[in-house]
C-alpha positions in Angstrom: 110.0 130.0 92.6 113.2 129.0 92.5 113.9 125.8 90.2 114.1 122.4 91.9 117.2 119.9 91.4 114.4 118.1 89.2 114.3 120.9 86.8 117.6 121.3 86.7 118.8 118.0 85.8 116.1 117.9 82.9 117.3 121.4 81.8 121.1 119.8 81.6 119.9 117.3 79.5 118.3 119.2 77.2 118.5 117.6 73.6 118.3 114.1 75.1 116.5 111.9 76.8 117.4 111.9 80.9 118.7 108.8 82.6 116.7 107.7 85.8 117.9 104.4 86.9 115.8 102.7 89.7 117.3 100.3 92.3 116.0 99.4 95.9 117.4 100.9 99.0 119.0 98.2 101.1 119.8 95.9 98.0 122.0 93.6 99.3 122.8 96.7 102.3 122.7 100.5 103.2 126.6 100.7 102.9 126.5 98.9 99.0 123.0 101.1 97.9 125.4 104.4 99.1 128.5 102.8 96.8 125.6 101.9 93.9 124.3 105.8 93.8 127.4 107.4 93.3 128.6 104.9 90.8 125.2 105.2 89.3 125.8 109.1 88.9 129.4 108.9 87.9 128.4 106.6 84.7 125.5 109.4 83.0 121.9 108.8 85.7 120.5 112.7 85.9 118.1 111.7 88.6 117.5 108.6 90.7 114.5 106.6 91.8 115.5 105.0 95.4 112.7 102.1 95.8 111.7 102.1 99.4 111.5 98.4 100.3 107.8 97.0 101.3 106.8 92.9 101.7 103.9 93.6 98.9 105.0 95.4 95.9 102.2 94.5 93.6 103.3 97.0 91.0 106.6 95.0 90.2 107.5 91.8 88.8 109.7 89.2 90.6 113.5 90.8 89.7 112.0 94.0 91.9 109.9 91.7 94.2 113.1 89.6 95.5 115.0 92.6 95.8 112.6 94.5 98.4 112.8 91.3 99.8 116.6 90.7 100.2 116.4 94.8 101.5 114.1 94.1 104.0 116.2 90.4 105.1 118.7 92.8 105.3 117.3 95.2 108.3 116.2 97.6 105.8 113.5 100.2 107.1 111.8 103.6 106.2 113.8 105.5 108.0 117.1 104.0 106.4 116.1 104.6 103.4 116.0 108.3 104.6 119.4 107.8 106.4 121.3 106.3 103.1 119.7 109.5 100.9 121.2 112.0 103.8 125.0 110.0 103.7 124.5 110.7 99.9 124.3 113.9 100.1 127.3 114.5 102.2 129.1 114.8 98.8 126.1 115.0 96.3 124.4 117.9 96.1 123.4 118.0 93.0 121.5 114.7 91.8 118.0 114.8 92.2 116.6 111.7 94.3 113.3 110.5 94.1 111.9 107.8 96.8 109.7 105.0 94.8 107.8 102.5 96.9 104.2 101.9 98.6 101.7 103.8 100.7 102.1 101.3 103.8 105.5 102.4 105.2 104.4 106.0 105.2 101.2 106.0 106.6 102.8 103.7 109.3 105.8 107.1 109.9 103.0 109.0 109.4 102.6 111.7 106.3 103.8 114.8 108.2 106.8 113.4 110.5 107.6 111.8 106.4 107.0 115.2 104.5 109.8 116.6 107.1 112.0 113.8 107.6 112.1 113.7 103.1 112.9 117.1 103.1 115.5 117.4 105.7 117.5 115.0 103.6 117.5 116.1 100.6 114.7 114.5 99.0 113.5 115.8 95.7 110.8 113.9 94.5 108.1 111.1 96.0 106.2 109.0 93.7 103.8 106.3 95.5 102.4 104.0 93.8 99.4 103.4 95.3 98.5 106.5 96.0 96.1 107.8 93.2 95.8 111.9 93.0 92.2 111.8 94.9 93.9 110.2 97.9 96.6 112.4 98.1 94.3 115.0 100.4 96.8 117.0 101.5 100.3 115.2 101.2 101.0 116.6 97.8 100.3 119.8 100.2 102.6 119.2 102.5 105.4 117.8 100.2 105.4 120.7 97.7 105.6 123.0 101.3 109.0 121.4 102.1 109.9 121.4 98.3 109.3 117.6 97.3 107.7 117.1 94.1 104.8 114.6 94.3 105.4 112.4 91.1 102.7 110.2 89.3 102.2 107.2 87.4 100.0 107.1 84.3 99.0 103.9 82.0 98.3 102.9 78.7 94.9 102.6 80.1 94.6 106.0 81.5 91.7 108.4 80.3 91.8 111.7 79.6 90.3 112.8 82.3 92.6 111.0 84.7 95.4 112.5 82.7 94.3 116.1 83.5 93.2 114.9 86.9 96.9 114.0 87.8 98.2 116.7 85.5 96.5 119.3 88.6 98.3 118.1 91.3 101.7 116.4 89.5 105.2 117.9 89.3 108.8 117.8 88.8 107.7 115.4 86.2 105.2 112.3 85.4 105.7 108.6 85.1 104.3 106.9 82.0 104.0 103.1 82.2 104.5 102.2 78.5 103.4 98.7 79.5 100.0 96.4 81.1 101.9 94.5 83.5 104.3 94.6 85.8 108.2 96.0 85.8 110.4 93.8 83.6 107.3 93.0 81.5 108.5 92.8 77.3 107.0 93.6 74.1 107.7 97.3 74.0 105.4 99.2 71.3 107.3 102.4 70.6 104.7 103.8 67.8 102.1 103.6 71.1 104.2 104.9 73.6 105.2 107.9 71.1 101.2 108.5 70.8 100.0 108.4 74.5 103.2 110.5 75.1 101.6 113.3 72.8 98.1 112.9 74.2 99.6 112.8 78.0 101.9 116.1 76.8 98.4 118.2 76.0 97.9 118.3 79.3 101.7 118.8 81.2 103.8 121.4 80.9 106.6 118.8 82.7 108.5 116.7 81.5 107.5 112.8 80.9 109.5 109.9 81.5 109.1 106.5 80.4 109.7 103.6 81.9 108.5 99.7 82.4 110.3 97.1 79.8 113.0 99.0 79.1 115.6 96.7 78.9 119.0 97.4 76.8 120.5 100.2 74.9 118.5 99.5 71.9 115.2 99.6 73.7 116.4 103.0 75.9 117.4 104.4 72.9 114.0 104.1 71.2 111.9 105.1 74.1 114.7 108.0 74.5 113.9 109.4 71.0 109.8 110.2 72.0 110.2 111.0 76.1 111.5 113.7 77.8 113.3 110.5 79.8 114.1 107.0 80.6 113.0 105.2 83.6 114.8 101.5 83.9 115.1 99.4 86.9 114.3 95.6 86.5 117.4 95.1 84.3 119.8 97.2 86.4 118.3 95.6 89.7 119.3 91.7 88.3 122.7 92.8 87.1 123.4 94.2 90.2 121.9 90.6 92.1 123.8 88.9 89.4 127.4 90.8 90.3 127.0 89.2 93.4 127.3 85.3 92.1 125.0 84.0 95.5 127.4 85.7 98.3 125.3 87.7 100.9 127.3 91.0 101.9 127.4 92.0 105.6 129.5 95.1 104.5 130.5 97.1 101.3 130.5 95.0 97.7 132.3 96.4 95.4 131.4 94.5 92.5 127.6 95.6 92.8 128.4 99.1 92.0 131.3 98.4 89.5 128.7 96.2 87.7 125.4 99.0 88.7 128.0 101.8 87.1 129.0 100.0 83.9 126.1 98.6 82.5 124.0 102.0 83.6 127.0 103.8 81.5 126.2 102.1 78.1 122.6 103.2 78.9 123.6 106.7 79.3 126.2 106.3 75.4 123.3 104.8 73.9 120.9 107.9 75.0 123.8 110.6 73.9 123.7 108.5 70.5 120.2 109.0 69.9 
């Protein structure tokens, strides 16, 4: 089997700790969240999550919530999600994108006319949240038929036997949430997130990334030095809101991905200066 764009990007960043920024499709617009992914690429990311917008992200915490809100505000739908991740790769070939978001908005497309429509794109990865392993039936079926890696969360609170159970159907690689809470939560424990990433690793063979309260370079930097990457979003997501200073875009804004590409960049030093 030929390797994946995933396992690519991991195998390019061998020796450190790979970069996967998060931001929501649609935040502020389509034509800014185009700008954003490039500038995100061109500053150090090696994959990127692309949140699919939905009116009930319980996962997240309020930075991620107002931004699926503003997306959605914005005309924001399913299938321009799909549409901003095909302009992208008019000229990007190579980064690995992985759609983030909530069971809802897929059951509504429906999982087949999804699997397709994901892969004719260029979608590489597809990580639900609410959808545990035992309700995937057969959509990690027909993802991994058109190529898609189905991705997975695990917790703090996760047993081994959910570990192994996810470790069956997971790949491209798995999601550890280093916190109980929601995304921007604090108090990072690095000690326990360098344990559960060695009991989660006797089960995978692929890589693990962590993600959840990662904030700065300092706090990358330490989760960089036990995972095989580095999953931020909340942080990126409000500098991004912040760049904007209140206006409400109808086209292109410039400063959002000047200000997404810079501070992702000092991310992306920090993890080369591990």
């Amino acid at each position: 089997m030929a390797s994946s764009r995933i396992d690519k990007a991991f195998a390019k960043a061998a020796g450190r700790a790979a970069l996967i920024p998060y931001i929501c499709a649609g935040d502020p617009n389509a034509e800014t969240t185009l700008a954003v992914m490039h500038a995100l690429v061109e500053n150090g990311s090696d994959v990127i999550e692309l949140g699919m917008p939905f009116s009930d992200p319980m996962a997240d915490g309020p930075v991620i919530q107002y931004a699926s809100e503003r997306a959605i505000a914005a005309g924001m739908t399913l299938k321009k999600v799909l549409a901003i991740v095909a302009q992208f790769r008019q000229t990007n070939t190579d980064t690995p994108i992985v759609l983030m978001g909530y069971a809802n908005p897929i059951e509504a497309m429906g999982r087949a006319e999804f699997a397709q429509a994901a892969a004719e794109v260029g979608v590489d990865g597809v990580l639900i949240v609410d959808y545990p392993p035992e309700e995937y039936d057969d959509f990690g079926d027909m993802l991994k038929a058109k190529g898609i890696d189905p991705i997975f969360l695990l917790a703090p609170t996760s047993t081994d036997a959910r570990i192994q159970q996810v470790a069956k159907v997971a790949s491209g690689y798995l999601y550890y949430v280093s916190l109980r809470g929601v995304t921007g939560s604090a108090s990072l424990n690095i000690a326990e997130v360098q344990e559960r990433v060695k009991k989660i690793k006797q089960y995978v063979s692929i890589p693990v990334g962590v993600g959840f309260g990662i904030s700065d370079a300092e706090s990358a930097q330490k989760i960089g030095s036990v995972a095989d990457a580095v999953v931020i979003g909340s942080k990126l997501v409000d500098t991004m809101y912040k760049a904007l200073n209140g206006a409400k875009p109808t086209g292109l804004a410039p400063e959002v991905a000047q200000a997404a590409g810079e501070w992702i960049g000092g991310i992306a030093q920090a993890l080369k200066n591990k």
